[in-house]
C-alpha positions in Angstrom: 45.5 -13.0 -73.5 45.7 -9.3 -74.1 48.0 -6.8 -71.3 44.6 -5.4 -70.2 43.1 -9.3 -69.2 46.5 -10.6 -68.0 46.4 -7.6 -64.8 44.6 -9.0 -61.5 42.0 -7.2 -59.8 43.3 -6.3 -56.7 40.7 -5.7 -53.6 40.1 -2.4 -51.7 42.4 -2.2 -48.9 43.1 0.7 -46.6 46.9 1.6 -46.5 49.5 0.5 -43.8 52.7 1.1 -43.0 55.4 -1.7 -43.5 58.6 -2.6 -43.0 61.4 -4.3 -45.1 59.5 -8.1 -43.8 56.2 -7.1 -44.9 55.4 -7.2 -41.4 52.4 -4.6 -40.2 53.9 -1.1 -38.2 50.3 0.0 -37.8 46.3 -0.7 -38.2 45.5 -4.2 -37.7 43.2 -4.5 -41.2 46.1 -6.6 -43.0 48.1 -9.5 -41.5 51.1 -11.8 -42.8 50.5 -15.1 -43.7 53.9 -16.6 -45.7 55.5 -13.9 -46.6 51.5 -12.3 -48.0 49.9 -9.4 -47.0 45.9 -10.4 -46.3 43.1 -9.1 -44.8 43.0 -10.1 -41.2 40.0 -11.5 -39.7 38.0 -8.9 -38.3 37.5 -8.6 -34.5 34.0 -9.8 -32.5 32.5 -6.6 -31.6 29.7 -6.9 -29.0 26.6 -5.8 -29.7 26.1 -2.7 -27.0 30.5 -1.6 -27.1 29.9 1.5 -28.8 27.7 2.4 -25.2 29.7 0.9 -23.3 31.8 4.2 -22.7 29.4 6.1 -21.8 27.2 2.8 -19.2 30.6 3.3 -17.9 31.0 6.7 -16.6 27.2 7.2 -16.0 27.7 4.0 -13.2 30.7 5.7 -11.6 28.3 8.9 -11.1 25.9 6.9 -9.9 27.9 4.9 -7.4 29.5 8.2 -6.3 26.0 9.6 -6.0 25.3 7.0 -3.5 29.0 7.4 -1.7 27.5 11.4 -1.5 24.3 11.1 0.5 25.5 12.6 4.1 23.2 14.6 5.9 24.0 18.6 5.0 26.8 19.8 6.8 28.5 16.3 7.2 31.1 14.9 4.8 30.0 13.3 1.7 26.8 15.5 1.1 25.6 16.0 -2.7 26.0 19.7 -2.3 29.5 19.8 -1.5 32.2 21.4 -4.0 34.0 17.8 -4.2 30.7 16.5 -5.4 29.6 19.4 -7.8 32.8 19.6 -9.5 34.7 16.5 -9.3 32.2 13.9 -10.3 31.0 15.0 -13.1 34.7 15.3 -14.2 35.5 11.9 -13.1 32.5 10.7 -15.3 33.7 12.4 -18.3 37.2 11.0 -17.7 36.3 7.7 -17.2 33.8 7.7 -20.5 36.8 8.8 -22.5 39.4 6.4 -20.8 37.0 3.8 -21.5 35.8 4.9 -25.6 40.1 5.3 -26.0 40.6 1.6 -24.8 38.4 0.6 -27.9 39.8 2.9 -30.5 41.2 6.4 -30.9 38.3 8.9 -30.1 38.2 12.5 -31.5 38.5 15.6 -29.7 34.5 16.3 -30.7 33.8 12.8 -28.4 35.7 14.1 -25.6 33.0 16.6 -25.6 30.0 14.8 -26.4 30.7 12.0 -25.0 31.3 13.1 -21.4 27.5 15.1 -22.0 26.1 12.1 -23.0 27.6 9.7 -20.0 26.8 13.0 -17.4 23.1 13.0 -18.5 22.5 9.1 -18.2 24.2 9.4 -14.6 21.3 11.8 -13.5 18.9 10.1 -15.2 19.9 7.2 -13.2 19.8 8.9 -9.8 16.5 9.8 -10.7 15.5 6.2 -11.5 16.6 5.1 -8.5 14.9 7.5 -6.8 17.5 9.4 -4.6 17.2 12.7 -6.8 14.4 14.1 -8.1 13.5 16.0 -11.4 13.6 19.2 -10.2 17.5 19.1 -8.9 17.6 16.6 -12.2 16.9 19.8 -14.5 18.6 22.3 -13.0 21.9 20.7 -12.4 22.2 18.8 -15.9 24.1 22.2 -17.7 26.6 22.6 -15.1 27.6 18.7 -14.8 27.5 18.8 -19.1 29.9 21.5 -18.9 32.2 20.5 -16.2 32.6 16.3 -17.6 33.1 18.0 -20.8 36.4 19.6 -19.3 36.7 16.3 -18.1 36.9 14.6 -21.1 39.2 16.8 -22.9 41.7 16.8 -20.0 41.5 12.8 -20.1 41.7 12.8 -24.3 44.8 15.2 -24.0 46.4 12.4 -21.1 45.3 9.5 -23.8 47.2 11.0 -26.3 50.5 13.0 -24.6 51.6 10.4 -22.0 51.7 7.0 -20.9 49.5 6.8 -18.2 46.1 7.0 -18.6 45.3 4.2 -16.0 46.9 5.9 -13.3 45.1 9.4 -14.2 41.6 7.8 -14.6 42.1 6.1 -10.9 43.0 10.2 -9.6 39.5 11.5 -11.4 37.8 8.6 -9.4 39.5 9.2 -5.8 39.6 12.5 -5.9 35.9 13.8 -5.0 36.4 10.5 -2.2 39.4 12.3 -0.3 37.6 15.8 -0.6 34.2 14.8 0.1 35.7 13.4 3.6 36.0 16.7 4.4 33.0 18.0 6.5 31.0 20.3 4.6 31.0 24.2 6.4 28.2 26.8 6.8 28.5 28.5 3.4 30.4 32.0 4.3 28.5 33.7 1.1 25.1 34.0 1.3 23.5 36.0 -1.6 20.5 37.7 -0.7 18.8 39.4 -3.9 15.3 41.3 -4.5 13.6 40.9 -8.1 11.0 43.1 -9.0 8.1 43.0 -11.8 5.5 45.8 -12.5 2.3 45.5 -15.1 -0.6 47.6 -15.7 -4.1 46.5 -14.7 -7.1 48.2 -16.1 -8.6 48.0 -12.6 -9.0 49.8 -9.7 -6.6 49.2 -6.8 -9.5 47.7 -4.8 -10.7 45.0 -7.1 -6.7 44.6 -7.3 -6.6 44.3 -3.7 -9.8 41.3 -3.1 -8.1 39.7 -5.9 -4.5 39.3 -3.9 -6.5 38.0 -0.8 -9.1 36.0 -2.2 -7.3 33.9 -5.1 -9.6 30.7 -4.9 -9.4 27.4 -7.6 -6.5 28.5 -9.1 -6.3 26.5 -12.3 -3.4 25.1 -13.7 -4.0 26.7 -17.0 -3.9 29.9 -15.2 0.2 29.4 -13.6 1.0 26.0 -15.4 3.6 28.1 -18.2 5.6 29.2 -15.2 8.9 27.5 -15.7 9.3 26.3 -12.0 5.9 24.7 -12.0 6.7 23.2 -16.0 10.2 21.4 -13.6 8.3 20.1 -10.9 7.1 22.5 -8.1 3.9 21.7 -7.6 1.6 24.6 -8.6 -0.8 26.5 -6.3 -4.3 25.9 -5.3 -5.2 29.0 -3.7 -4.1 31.6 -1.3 -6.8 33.0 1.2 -5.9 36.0 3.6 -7.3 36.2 7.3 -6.8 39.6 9.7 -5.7 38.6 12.8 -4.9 40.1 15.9 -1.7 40.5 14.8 -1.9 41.2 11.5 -3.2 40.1 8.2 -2.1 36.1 7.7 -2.4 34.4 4.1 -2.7 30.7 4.0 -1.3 29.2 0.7 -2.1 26.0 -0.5 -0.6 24.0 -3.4 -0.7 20.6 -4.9 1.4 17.6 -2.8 -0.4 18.4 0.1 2.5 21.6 0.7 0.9 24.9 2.9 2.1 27.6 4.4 1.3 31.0 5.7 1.7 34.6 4.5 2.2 36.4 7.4 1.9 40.6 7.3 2.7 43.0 10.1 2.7 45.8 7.5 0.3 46.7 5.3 -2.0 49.7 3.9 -5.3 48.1 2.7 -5.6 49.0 -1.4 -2.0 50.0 -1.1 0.7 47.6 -0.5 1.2 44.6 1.9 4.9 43.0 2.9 4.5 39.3 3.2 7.0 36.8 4.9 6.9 33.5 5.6 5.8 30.8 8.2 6.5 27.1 7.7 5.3 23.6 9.7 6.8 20.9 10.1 4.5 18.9 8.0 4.4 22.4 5.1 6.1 20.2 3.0 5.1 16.5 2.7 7.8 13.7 2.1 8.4 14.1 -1.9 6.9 17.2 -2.3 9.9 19.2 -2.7 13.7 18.0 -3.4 15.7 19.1 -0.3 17.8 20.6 -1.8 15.7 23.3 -3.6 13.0 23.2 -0.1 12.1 26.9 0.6 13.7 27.8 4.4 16.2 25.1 3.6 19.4 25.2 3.9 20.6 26.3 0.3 17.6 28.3 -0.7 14.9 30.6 0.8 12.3 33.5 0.1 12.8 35.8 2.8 9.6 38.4 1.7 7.5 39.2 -1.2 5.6 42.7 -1.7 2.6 43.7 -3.7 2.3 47.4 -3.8 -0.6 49.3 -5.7 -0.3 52.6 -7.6 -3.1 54.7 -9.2 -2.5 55.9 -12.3 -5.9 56.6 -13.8 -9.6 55.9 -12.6 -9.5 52.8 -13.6 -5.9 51.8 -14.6 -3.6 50.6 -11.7 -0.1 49.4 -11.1 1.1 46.3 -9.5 4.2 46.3 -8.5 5.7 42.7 -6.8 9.3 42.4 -5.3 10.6 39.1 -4.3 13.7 39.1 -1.9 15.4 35.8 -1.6 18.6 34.1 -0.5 20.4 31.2 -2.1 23.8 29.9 -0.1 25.7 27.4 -1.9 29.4 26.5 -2.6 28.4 27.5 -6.1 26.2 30.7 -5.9 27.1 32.1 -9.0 25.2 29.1 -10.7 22.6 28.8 -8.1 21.9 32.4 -8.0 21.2 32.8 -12.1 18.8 29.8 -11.9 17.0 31.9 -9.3 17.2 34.4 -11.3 15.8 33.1 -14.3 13.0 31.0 -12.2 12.0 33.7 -9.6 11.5 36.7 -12.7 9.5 33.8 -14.8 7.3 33.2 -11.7 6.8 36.8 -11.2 5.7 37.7 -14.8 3.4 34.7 -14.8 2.0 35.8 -11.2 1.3 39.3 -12.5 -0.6 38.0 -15.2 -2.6 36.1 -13.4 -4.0 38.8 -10.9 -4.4 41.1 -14.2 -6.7 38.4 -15.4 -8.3 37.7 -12.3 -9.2 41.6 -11.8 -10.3 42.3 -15.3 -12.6 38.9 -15.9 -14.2 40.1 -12.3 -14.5 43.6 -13.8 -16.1 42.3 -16.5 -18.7 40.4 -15.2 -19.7 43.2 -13.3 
């Protein structure tokens, strides 16, 4: 037997650490069996452990979700500060406390993984019915953002200290003693106006009919509106009356919502100032979520203009300002999703009256 055939193969084996015994210091792939070094036998890893983690956190948010249904104004309401920001970051703690009990996670799964765990947890409000998509799709990015933070405070504990039972049980409790606190009228109210302009190759009168007399409205016509693409239900059509006191403009959408237009100012084929009148039964159980319901609590649109400008024979401006209020413990989020929803709508709206006056133009 030649040198070469007289060596052993020796298996693949990841390094360890050992010490003078050939006993193990780290990793748990090699054991000691008389006086040996051999693999050891691998561990029974259930099937669904790698989701685990984030089941985990995503059932805290949900059970916390359920803690947080007081009436607004009372403690434990879902719009409260404790809630917005503290149990998302309990969730993405607790994913990571869980994930770290299995294994050693890395700093990119203390982000992910808190996104991942935050998502299922409004998912699963929404399957069980006590949120609805709207809220569900507007309130995802912040609660990604915030059990990110989460995560990464609770990876930093994992690693740093000795006590990341005690820290994950503080994440837990803590939107539970703050959400005991009664919730307050909201001290800022931000009150905005947005306005949109686009040129109509129309008169200001056919403008006019068309802005009291929008009948069938199609869902082609409004549908790429981002508000209606979340889960406002879109309009139907929006009919104008003169009153005694004033011109009144019944709007009707799908869901079974209506309300009025109501207008004690106004210069037929020039502008009209519209604000609002609500029923008890405007919006239908389900129709809205409360929390976004317009002359709620948190938001409302306190007047919307249309004013008309000549510019040519035939070519007209349209002008429409929108003045609304949001008043949240977190306008500065609630206000750019108005924003972004209420300029989208406005754009979209404009369109539609452009169409509406030209196609009538046309086919006379």
């Amino acid at each position: 037997m030649n040198e070469d055939e007289s060596k052993e193969v020796q298996p693949l084996v990841p390094l360890v650490a050992v010490n003078a015994n050939k006993e193990i210091i780290e990793g748990s792939v090699l054991e000691v069996v008389n006086g040996s070094v051999l693999p050891a036998p691998r561990k029974k890893v259930l099937p669904f452990s790698k989701w685990l983690p984030f089941i985990a956190g995503a059932v805290i948010g949900v059970v916390l979700r359920l803690v947080f249904s007081g009436a607004p104004g009372s403690a434990y309401t879902a719009m409260a500060s404790a809630f917005i920001w503290l149990v998302p970051l309990a969730v993405g703690a607790s994913t990571v406390f869980v994930a770290e009990c299995q294994t050693r996670q890395s700093w990119w799964f203390y982000v992910t993984g808190p996104i991942v765990a935050n998502t299922l947890f409004v998912l699963g409000t929404m399957a069980i019915l006590i949120e609805g998509m709207i809220c569900a799709i507007i309130i995802i990015p912040l609660f990604a953002v915030v059990g990110a933070l989460g995560g990464l405070l609770m990876g930093v504990i994992c690693r740093t200290t000795n006590w990341p039972r005690q820290a994950v049980s503080g994440f837990v409790v803590l939107p539970l003693l703050f959400g005991a606190i009664p919730a307050s009228d909201p001290d800022l109210q931000r009150i905005a106006t947005l306005e949109r302009t686009i040129q109509i190759q129309a008169s200001p009168e056919q403008i006019w009919h068309q802005l009291h007399h929008a009948e069938n409205i199609q869902q082609d016509e409004v549908g790429q509106a981002w508000m209606y693409r979340i889960g406002v239900p879109s309009p139907l059509a929006g009919i104008t009356r003169e009153t005694p006191t004033g011109l009144v403009r019944t709007i009707r959408m799908n869901k079974a919502i209506y309300f009025d237009q109501v207008s004690t100012d106004w210069v037929k084929n020039q502008y009209v100032v519209w604000r609002y009148r609500f029923y008890p039964d405007s919006f239908p159980p389900n129709a809205l979520d409360d929390h976004v319901m317009i002359g709620g609590r948190y938001f409302d649109i306190l007047d919307t203009t249309y004013s008309l400008k000549p510019l040519t024979a035939q070519t007209t401006e349209l002008k429409i300002q929108m003045r609304y209020r949001v008043s949240t413990d977190f306008n500065w989020y609630a206000d750019a999703v108005a924003k972004l929803l209420i300029t989208d709508f406005e754009e979209v709206i404009l369109h539609f009256y452009q169409k509406r006056a030209t196609t009538r133009l046309d086919k006379t």
